[in-house]
KEZA-754436 format. One line per 8 residues: number of its first residue (from 1); their letters; for each residue y, z, x of C-alpha. Coordinates in nm, 2 decimals. Last residue first. Example, Ala and Ser with C-alpha at 12.3 -4.5 7.8 and 13.67 -1.06 7.14 Angstrom:
# residues 2
2	sa	-0.11 0.71 1.37  -0.45 0.78 1.23
# end
This chain:
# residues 462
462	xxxxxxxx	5.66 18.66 11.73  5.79 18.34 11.60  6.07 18.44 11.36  6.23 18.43 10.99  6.01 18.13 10.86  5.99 18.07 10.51  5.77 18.16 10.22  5.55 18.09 9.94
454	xxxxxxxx	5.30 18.36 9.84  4.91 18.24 9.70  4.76 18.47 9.37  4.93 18.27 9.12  5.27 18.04 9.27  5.47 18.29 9.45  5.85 18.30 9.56  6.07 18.34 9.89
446	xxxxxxxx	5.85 18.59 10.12  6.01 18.60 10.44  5.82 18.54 10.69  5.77 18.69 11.06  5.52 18.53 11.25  5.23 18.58 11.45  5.09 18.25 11.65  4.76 18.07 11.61
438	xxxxxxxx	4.92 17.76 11.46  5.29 17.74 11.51  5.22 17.41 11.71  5.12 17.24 11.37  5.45 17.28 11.30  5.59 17.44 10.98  5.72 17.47 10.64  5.55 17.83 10.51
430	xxxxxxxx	5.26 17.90 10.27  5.14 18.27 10.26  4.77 18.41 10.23  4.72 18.72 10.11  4.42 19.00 10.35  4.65 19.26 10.33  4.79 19.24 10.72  4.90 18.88 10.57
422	xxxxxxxx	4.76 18.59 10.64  4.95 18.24 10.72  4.91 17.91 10.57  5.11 17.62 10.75  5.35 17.32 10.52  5.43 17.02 10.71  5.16 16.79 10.57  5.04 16.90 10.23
414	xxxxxxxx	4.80 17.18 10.11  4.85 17.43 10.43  4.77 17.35 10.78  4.56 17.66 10.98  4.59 18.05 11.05  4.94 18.14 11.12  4.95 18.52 11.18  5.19 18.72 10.94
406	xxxxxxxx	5.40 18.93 10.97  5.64 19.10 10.72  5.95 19.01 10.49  5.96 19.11 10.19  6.17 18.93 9.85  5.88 18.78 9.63  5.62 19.10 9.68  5.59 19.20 9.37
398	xxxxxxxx	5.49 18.85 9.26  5.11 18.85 9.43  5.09 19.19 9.30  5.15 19.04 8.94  4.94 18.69 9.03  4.66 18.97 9.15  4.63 19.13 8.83  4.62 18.86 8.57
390	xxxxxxxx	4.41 18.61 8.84  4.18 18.93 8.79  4.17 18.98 8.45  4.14 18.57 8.37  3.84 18.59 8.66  3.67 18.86 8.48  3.72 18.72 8.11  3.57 18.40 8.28
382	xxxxxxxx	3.30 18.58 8.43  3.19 18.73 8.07  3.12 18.37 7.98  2.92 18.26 8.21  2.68 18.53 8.16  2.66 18.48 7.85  2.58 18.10 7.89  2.34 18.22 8.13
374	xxxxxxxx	2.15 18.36 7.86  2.10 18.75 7.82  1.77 18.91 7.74  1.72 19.01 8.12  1.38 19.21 8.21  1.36 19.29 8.55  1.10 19.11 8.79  1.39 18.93 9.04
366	xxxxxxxx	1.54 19.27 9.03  1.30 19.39 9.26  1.36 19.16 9.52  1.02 18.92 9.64  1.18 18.64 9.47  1.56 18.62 9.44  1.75 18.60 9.12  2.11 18.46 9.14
358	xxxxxxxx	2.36 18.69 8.96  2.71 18.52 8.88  2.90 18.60 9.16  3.25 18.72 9.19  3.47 18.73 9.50  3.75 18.99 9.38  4.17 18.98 9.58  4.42 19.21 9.50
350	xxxxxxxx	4.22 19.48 9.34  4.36 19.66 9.10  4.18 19.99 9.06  4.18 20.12 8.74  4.23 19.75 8.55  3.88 19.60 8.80  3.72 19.94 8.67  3.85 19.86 8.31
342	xxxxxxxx	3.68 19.52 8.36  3.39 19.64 8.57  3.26 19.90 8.20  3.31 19.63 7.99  3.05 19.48 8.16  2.82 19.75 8.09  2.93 19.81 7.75  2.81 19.42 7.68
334	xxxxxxxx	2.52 19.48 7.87  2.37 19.43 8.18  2.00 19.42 8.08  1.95 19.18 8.47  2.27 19.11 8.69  2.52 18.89 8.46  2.81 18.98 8.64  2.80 19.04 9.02
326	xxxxxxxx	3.14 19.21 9.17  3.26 19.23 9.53  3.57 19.34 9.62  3.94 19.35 9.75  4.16 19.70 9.83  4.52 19.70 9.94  4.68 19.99 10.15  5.04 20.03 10.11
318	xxxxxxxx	5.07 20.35 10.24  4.71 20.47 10.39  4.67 20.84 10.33  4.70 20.86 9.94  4.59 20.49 9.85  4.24 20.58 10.12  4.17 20.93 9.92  4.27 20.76 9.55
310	xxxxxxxx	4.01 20.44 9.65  3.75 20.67 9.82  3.75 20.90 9.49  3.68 20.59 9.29  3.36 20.50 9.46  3.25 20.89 9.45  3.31 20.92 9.06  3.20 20.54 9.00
302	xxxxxxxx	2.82 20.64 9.11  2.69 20.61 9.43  2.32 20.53 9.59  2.32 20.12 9.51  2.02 20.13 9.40  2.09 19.81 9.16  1.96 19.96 8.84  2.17 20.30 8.95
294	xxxxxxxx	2.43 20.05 8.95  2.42 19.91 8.63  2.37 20.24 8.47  2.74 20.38 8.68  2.90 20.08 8.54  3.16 19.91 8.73  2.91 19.67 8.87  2.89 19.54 9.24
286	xxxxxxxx	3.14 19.79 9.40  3.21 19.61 9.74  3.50 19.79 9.94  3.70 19.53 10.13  3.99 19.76 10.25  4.30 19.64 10.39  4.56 19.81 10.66  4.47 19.55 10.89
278	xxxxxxxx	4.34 19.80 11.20  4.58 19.80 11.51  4.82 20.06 11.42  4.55 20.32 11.40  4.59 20.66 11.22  4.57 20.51 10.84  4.22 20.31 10.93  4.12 20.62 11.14
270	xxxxxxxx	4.20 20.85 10.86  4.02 20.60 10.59  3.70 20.63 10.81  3.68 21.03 10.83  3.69 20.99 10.49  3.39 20.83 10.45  3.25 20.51 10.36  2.86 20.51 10.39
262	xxxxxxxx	2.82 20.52 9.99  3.10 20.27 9.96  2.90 20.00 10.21  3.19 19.83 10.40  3.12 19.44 10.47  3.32 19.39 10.66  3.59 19.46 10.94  3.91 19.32 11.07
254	xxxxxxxx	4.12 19.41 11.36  4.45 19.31 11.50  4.56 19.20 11.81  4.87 19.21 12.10  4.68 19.43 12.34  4.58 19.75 12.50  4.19 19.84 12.42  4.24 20.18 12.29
246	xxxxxxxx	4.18 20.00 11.94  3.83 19.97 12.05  3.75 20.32 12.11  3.89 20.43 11.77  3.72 20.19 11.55  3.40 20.27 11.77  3.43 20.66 11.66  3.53 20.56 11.29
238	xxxxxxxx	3.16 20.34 11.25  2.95 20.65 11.43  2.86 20.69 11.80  2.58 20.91 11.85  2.43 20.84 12.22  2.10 20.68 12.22  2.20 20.43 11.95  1.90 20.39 11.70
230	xxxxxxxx	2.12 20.38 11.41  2.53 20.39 11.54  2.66 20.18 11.27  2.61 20.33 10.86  2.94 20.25 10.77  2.93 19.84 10.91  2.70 19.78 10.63  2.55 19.42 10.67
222	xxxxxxxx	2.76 19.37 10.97  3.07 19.22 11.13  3.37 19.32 11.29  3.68 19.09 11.24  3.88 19.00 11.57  4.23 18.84 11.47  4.45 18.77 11.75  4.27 18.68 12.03
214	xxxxxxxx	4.46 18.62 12.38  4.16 18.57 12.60  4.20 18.89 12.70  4.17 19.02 12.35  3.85 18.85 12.34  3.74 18.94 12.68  3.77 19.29 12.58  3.62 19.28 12.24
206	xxxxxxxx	3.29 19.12 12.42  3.31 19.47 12.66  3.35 19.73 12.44  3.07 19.58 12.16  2.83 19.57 12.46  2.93 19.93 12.56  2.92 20.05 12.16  2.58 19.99 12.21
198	xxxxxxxx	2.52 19.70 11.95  2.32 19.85 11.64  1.97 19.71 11.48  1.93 19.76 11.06  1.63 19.64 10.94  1.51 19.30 10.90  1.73 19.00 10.84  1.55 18.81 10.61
190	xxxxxxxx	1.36 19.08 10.42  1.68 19.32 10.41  1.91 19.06 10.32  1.73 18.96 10.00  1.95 19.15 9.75  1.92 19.21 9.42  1.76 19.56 9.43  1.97 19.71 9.69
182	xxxxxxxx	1.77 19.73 10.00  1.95 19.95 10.17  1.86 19.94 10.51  2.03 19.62 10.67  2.03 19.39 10.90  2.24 19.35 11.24  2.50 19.58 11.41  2.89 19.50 11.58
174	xxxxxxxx	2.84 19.14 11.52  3.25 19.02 11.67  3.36 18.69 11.42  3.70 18.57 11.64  4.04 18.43 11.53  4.28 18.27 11.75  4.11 17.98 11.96  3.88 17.93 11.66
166	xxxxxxxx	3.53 17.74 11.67  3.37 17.95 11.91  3.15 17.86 12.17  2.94 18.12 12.26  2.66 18.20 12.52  2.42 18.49 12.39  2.44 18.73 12.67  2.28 18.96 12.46
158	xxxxxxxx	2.00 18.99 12.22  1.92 19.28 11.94  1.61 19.35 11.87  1.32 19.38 11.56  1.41 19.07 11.34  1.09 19.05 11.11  0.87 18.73 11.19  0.88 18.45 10.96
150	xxxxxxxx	0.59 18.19 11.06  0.70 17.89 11.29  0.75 17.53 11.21  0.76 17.35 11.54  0.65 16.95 11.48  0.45 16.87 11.75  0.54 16.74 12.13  0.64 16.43 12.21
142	xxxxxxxx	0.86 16.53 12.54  1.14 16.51 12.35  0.99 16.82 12.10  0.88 17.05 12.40  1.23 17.02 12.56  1.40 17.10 12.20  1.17 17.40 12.19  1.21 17.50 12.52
134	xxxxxxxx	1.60 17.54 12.46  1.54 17.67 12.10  1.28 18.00 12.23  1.60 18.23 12.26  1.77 18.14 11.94  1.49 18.19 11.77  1.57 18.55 11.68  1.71 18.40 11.25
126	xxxxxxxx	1.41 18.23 11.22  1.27 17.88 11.36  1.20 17.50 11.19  1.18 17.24 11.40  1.10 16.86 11.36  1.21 16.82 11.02  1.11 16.42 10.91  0.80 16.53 10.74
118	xxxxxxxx	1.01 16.71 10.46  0.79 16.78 10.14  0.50 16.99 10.36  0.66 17.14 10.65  0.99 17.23 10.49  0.82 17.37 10.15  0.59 17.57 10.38  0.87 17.72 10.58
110	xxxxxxxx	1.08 17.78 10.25  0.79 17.99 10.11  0.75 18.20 10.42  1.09 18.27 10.37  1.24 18.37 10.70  1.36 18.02 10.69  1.62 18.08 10.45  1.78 18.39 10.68
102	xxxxxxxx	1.88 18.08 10.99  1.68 17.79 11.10  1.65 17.43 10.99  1.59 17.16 11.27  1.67 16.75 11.30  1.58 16.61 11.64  1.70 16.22 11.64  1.49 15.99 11.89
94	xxxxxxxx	1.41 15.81 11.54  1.72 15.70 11.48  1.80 15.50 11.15  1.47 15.67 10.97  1.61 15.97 11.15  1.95 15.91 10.96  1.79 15.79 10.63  1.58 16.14 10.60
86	xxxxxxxx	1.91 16.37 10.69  1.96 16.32 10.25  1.68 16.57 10.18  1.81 16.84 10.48  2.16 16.87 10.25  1.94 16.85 9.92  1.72 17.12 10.07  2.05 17.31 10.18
78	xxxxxxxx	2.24 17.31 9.86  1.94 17.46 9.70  1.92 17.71 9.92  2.30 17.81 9.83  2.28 17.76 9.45  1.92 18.03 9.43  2.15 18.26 9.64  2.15 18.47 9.94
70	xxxxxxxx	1.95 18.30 10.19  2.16 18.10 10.40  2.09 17.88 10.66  2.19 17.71 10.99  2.13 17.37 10.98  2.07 17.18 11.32  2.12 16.78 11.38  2.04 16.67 11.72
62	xxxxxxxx	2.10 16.32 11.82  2.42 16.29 11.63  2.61 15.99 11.56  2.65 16.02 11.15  2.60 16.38 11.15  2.97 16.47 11.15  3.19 16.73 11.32  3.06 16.63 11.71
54	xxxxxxxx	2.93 16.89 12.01  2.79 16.75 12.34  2.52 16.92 12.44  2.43 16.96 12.82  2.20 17.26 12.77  2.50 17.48 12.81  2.66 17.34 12.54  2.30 17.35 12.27
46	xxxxxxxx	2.32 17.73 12.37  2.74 17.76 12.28  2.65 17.57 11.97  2.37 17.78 11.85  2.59 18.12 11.93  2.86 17.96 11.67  2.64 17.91 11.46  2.50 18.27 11.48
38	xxxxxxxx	2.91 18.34 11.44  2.89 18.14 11.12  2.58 18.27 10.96  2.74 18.67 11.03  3.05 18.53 10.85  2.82 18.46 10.55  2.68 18.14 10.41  2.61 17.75 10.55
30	xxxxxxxx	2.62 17.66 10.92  2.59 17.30 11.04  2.55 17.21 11.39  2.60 16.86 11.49  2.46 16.77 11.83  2.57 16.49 12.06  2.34 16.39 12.38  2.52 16.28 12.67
22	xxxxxxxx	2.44 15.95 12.77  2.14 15.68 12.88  1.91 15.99 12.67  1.61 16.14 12.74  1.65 16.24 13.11  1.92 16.46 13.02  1.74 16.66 12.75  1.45 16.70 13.00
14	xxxxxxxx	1.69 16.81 13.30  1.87 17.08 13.04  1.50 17.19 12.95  1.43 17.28 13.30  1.76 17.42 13.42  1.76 17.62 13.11  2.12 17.75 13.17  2.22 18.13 13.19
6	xxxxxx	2.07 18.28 12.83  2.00 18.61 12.99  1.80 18.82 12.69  1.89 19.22 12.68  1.67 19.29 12.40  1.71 19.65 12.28
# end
C-alpha cells in the first residue's frame, strides 16, 4: 500500500508561477468509465494545488491533459483525433504543455505512436503517474525533454490524492483498483494491473467527509466491486463494507458498480434488501445470454447461476430493478447465440441495457478468435436488441405513470425550465423547475412517460 502525501509541491508550484505574468489555466479532459472520471477528477485537484486554474475549453489553456480510455478500438480513436487537432493550439502557444495519460497509455504501442506521429505532446504518463505530474510539469517549463514513459503495471494504491470534484451532490468513491479476471475481450487487466483494495479505514474515512459535506449520491467504484477485500490484512468482504458504511448517519444514498455475477452472492442481495441506504438497483453485467458465448468469454458462470441471482435478489428486494451489460457481435457468436440474450433480455427485463458492438483489442485473447460474421451482422442483430429493449423498458417506464417517489435532482433537462431527477432505480424523470432545485431530493409525482424517460411534477422539496 502506497500511502503518497500530495500536500503542495512548493518547488514545482514556485516554477509554474514564475512561468507565467498570471495564473496558469489547465483543461483536463477525461474520456471512458467512472473510474477515468474520478482519476480526472484527482488530476484537477493536483494541477489546483499547484496553482492551476481550471477552464471548460482548450481554447485558453496553458496546460491541456487527456485522460484516456482503453476499452474500445472507437474510444482510442476518438482520442488520437482529439490530441491530432491540439497541434494548431501549441503552434498558437508554444509555452502550452499538452499530455496524454490514463489506461491508453499503458499501451506500449500507443506510447510509441504518441512519441513518434505527435511531436507536439510533451508528456505522456500511466494510470500511477499522478505522483511524478507536479515534477514533471516543473521539469518541462524549465526546458526539459519530452516525457514519454514505458507502461509499468499498477502495483499500489495512493492516498491523500487531492480532489476537486466536479459535482457538489454526487460523488465517484474507488473502493479497489484493476481487475483479475481477465475475461477474454477485455483489456482492463493489462492497463490497470491486478486487483489492489482500499482498507476499509480509507474507504471509512473519504465516505465520511463526503456525507459531511452534504453528498447525496456516493457510487462505489471498481472493476469487480464482489471480489473487494484482496490483499486486505483484515478480511473485509464487498457486504461487510456495505454495512459499515451505511452506519455512517446521514441524509445519502449509495451506488455501486460494476458487480461481477460470479462474485455476487447472496449474502450481498441481503445487505442490499436490509439497508435503507443502498439504491434498491442492481447493475449485473451478463455479456452474452448464451452459456457457449460465455464460456468463450471466461466469464466463470453460466445462465443457471446468473439467473438464480436475479429470482434470489426479485424475492428479497421488493421492487428491485436490474440494468446490464451486453456485447453482440463477440467472435463465432452465432445466430442461436444471439438468440439466446434476446430471450435472456425477455426473462429478465432489464430496465435499462448499455450494448456494445464488440471492439477487438490486441494482446486479449479474443482479438485472435476466428469471427466469420461481418460487421454488418453484427449491426444488425443490435438493432433487434435495442427494438427489444426500448420494447421492455418503455412498458416499465409506463407502469409507473401515477407514483410518487423521490427523487434527487441531478442537472437541467432538454429545454429551459424543465430538471432531470433519478430515481432510487436508476430512471430519470423530467420535472418544471428551478435551477436552484438542483442537488436537492424531491418528491414527484409521476404524470406520464415518453419511451424509457418519466415526466412528472413536483409534490415536495425534501
Amino acid at each position: 500500500m502506497k500511502n503518497t502525501s500530495y500536500s503542495k509541491n512548493q518547488q514545482a508550484a514556485q516554477v509554474i508561477a514564475q512561468a507565467y505574468d498570471s495564473p496558469p489555466l489547465a483543461y483536463v479532459h477525461s474520456f471512458g468509465c467512472q473510474q477515468n472520471v474520478n482519476d480526472g477528477e484527482k488530476i484537477k485537484g493536483i494541477l489546483v494545488d499547484l496553482g492551476y486554474g481550471l477552464c471548460d475549453t482548450p481554447e485558453h489553456a496553458d496546460l491541456i491533459l487527456f485522460n484516456t480510455c482503453a476499452v474500445r478500438e472507437h474510444a482510442e480513436q476518438r482520442v488520437f483525433g482529439n490530441v491530432g487537432a491540439l497541434k494548431a493550439y501549441k503552434k498558437a502557444n508554444p509555452k502550452l504543455i499538452i499530455g496524454v495519460c490514463g489506461c491508453m497509455t499503458q499501451q506500449e504501442t500507443v506510447v510509441e505512436k504518441l512519441k513518434m506521429s505527435y511531436p507536439f505532446v510533451d508528456l505522456v504518463i500511466g494510470v500511477d503517474g499522478m505522483d511524478r505530474l507536479p515534477q514533471l510539469l516543473a521539469d518541462r517549463l524549465m526546458g526539459g525533454k519530452r516525457v514519454m514513459e514505458k507502461p509499468v503495471e499498477p502495483a499500489t494504491v495512493m492516498e491523500g490524492v487531492p480532489i476537486r470534484r466536479d459535482s457538489s451532490f454526487r460523488a465517484w468513491l474507488p473502493i479497489m483498483y484493476g481487475c483479475d479476471n481477465f475475461c477474454t475481450y477485455c483489456i482492463v487487466p493489462y492497463v490497470r494491473g491486478r486487483e489492489r483494495s482500499r482498507t476499509p479505514a480509507a474507504i471509512l474515512e473519504e465516505f465520511t467527509q463526503l456525507v459531511e459535506q452534504g453528498y447525496k449520491e456516493i457510487t462505489l467504484l471498481g472493476q469487480n466491486v464482489n471480489s473487494y477485500g484482496k490483499g486486505l490484512e483484515e478480511p473485509m468482504d464487498f457486504a461487510d463494507l456495505l454495512n459499515l458504511l451505511c452506519q455512517v448517519p446521514g441524509d445519502y444514498q449509495i451506488r455501486f458498480m460494476t458487480s461481477h455475477p460470479k462474485d455476487a452472492s447472496h449474502k450481498l442481495i441481503d445487505t442490499m434488501a436490509a439497508q435503507p441506504h443502498i439504491c434498491k438497483h442492481f447493475h449485473l453485467p451478463v455479456q452474452s445470454g448464451s452459456d457457449r458465448i460465455l464460456k468463450e468469454m471466461n466469464r466463470h458462470y453460466d445462465l443457471a447461476h446468473y439467473l438464480e441471482l436475479v429470482d434470489y435478489a426479485r424475492e428479497k428486494i421488493p421492487g428491485v430493478t436490474f440494468s446490464s451489460d451486453i456485447i453482440v457481435g463477440f467472435p463465432g457468436e452465432t445466430e442461436e447465440d444471439f438468440q439466446a440474450t434476446l430471450d435472456l433480455v425477455e426473462k429478465v427485463e432489464y430496465m435499462q441495457l448499455f450494448t456494445f458492438i464488440y471492439s477487438k483489442r490486441t494482446g486479449t485473447k479474443a482479438a485472435s478468435m476466428p469471427d466469420p460474421y461481418t460487421h454488418k451482422d453484427k449491426t444488425e442483430r443490435m438493432a433487434r436488441l435495442l427494438a427489444l429493449q426500448d420494447k421492455i423498458a418503455s412498458r416499465q417506464v409506463a407502469s409507473l405513470v401515477g407514483q410518487t417517489q423521490r427523487v434527487l435532482l441531478e442537472g437541467h433537462g432538454r429545454f429551459e425550465g424543465l430538471l432531470n431527477g433519478r430515481l432510487d432505480n436508476n430512471l430519470v424523470v423530467e420535472i418544471p423547475g428551478r435551477p436552484e432545485w438542483i442537488g436537492r431530493y424531491a418528491r414527484v409525482k409521476f404524470t406520464g412517460s415518453r419511451a424509457t424517460i418519466l415526466t412528472g411534477e413536483l409534490e415536495e422539496l425534501l
